[in-house]
Structure formats: structure tokens, C-alpha cells
N, C-alpha and C positions, 0 to 999 in steps of 0.2 A: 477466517475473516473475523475480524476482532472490530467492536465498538467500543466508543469513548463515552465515559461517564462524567462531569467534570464537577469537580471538588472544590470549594476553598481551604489555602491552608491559613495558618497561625496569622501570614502575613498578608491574607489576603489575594494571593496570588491564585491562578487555575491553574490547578492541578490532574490532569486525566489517569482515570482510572482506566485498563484496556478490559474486555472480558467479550467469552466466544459467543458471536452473531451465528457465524452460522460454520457447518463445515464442508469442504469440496473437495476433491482429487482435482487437480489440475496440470493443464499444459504448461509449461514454462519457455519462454524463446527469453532468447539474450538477446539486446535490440543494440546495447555499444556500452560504452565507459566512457564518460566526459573527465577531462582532469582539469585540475585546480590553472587557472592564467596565471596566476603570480605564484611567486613560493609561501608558504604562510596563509593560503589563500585555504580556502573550504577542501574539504578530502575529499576523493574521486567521488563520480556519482554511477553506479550500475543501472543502466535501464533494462528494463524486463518487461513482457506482455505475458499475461495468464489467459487462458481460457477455461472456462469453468462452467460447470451445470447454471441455470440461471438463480440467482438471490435476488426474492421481494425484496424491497428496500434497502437493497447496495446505493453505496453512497462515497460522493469521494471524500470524504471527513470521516472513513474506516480505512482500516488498515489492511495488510495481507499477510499473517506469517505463518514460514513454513521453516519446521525446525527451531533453531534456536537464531534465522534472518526476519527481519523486519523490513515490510515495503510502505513506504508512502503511496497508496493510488493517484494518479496523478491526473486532470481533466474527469470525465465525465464517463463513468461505466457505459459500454454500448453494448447493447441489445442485441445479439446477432441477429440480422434477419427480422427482427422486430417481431418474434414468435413467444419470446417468453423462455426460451429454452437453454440459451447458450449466455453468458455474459463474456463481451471482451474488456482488458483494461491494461493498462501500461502504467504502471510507476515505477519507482527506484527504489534502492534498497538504499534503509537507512544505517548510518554506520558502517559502510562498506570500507574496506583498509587500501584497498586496491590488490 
């Protein structure tokens, strides 16, 4: 689980730095693949759900990567059970080629 640091560059822009929040063993489910409506349009999107030991301050402005993939978290980390113990979360995998 990786957080953003954010930077100005030369031109003013923000820039994010990633670095590791925290780390987990996790479940992985494949939830679909959405493909682009038109040709030329955005590249597939993979949705995934993780399950994972629970992270204080998970947050959906962090990422998830495993290996050399990258996920967008997407909505709001939830709580299994609201014990503290389990986090569930679904996003998509950035870059994904299809």
C-alpha cells in the first residue's frame, strides 16, 4: 500500500511522490474488465477487490501495488465487520493493456 507525497515541479505542477504506507498479504478477486466505448477511447479497466489485514489510515487517495501492477483504490476502504481487523476495497488496475 503505497502513499503520495506531493511535490512542485520547475513548472509548477503536482507532482506525487509514491512510498510504502504500509505492507499486507492479500486476497485478490477479479470483479470484470470494462472496455473502451469507442476506438481511441481510454484503455480497458481491470476491477479487482483485495482483502487484507486491517491499515490505520487507509485511504482512497493511496494506492495498492503488487509486483510491478498498479491499483487505483476506488470509493471508500470498508471495515469488515467494523472490528478493526480485515479492510475490504476494490479498484482498478492502472495501466492495464488488456
Amino acid at each position: 500500500i503505497e502513499a503520495a507525497t506531493i511535490a512542485r515541479n520547475s513548472f509548477d505542477d503536482a507532482v506525487p511522490t509514491w512510498s510504502t504506507a504500509a505492507s499486507r498479504w492479500s486476497k485478490i478477486e477479479q470483479l470484470g474488465t470494462s472496455e473502451p466505448e469507442i476506438a481511441g477511447g481510454p484503455s480497458p479497466r481491470r476491477s479487482v477487490r483485495f482483502t487484507f489485514q486491517y491499515v490505520a489510515g487507509l485511504t482512497s487517495a493511496m494506492r495498492i501495488k503488487k509486483g510491478s501492477r498498479e491499483f487505483e483504490i476506488v470509493g471508500a476502504p470498508v471495515d469488515l465487520n467494523e472490528e478493526g481487523r480485515w479492510h475490504v476495497v476494490e479498484a482498478v488496475e492502472l495501466e492495464f493493456g488488456g
